[in-house]
N, C-alpha and C positions, 0 to 999 in steps of 0.2 A: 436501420441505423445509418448506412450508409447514405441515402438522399439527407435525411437531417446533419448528417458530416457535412456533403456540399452546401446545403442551403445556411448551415447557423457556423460552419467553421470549424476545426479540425482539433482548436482548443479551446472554444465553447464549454461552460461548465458544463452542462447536459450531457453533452458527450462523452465528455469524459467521466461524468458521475456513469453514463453508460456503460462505456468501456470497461469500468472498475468493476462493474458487476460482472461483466462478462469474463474478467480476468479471477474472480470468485467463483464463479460458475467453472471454470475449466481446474482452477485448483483442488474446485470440492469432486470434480472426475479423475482427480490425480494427472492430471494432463500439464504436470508443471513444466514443462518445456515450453509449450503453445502459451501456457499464462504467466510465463516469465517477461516473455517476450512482451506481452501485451500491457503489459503492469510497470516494465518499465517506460515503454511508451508516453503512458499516463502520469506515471510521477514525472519522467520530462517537462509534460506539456504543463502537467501541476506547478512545475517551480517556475515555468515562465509565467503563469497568470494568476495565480493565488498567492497567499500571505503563508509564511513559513509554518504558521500554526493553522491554519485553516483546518477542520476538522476531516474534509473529503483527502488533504493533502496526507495526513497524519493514517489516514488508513489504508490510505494508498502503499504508505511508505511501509505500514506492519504486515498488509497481504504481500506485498511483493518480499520483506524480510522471510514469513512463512512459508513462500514458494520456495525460497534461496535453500533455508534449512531445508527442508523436503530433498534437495538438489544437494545436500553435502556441503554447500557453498558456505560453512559457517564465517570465514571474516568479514563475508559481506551481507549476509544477514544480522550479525551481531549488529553492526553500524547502523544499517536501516530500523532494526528495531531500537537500539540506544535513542535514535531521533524520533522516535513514533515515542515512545514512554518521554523523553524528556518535552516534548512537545503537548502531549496528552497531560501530564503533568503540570506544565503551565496554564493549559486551556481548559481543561476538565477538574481538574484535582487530584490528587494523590491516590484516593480511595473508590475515584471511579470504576468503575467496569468494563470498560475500554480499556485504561489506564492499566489496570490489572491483567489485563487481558494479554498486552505488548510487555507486561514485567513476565508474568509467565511464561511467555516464549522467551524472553532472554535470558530467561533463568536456565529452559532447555540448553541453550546454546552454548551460556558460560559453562553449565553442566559438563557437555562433551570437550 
């Protein structure tokens, strides 16, 4: 990943469609510390160069939420997920699967 970093750029979609996985990948090892860090990185780089609804940005924005709660961090996964569902909500539909997916985690959150 690293030579495609240099060669295509550091907010390149690829990459950071890259990065996101890898920020998945460390989540699904419970390594949420390592994919906190990496996750937010990526939404960073996501708000400078995609559209607020962009579907990569919106999922970006719900794993890095699911990392946060994993981490206790609830007021700032609350937010991040509010914007992944209301965002999914505009770009997918209300009854999507995604969509559902970022209500369910917020549902955890408001839960606690």
């Amino acid at each position: 990943m690293y030579g495609r970093e240099r060669t295509l750029g550091q907010d390149h979609v690829d990459i950071l469609h890259s990065k996101n996985w890898l920020g998945y990948i460390l989540h699904k090892q419970k390594k949420y510390s390592e994919a906190k860090e990496l996750l937010r990185q990526v939404v960073y780089r996501q708000e400078k160069t995609l559209r607020q609804d962009h579907t990569d940005m919106l999922y970006s924005r719900h794993l890095l939420g699911c990392t946060l709660y994993q981490q206790k961090k609830y007021s700032e996964a609350k937010e991040l997920l509010r914007q992944a569902v209301h965002g999914r909500e505009r770009t997918l539909g209300q009854d999507y699967a995604d969509t559902l997916h970022s209500k369910n985690w917020l549902g955890y959150i408001l839960y606690k």
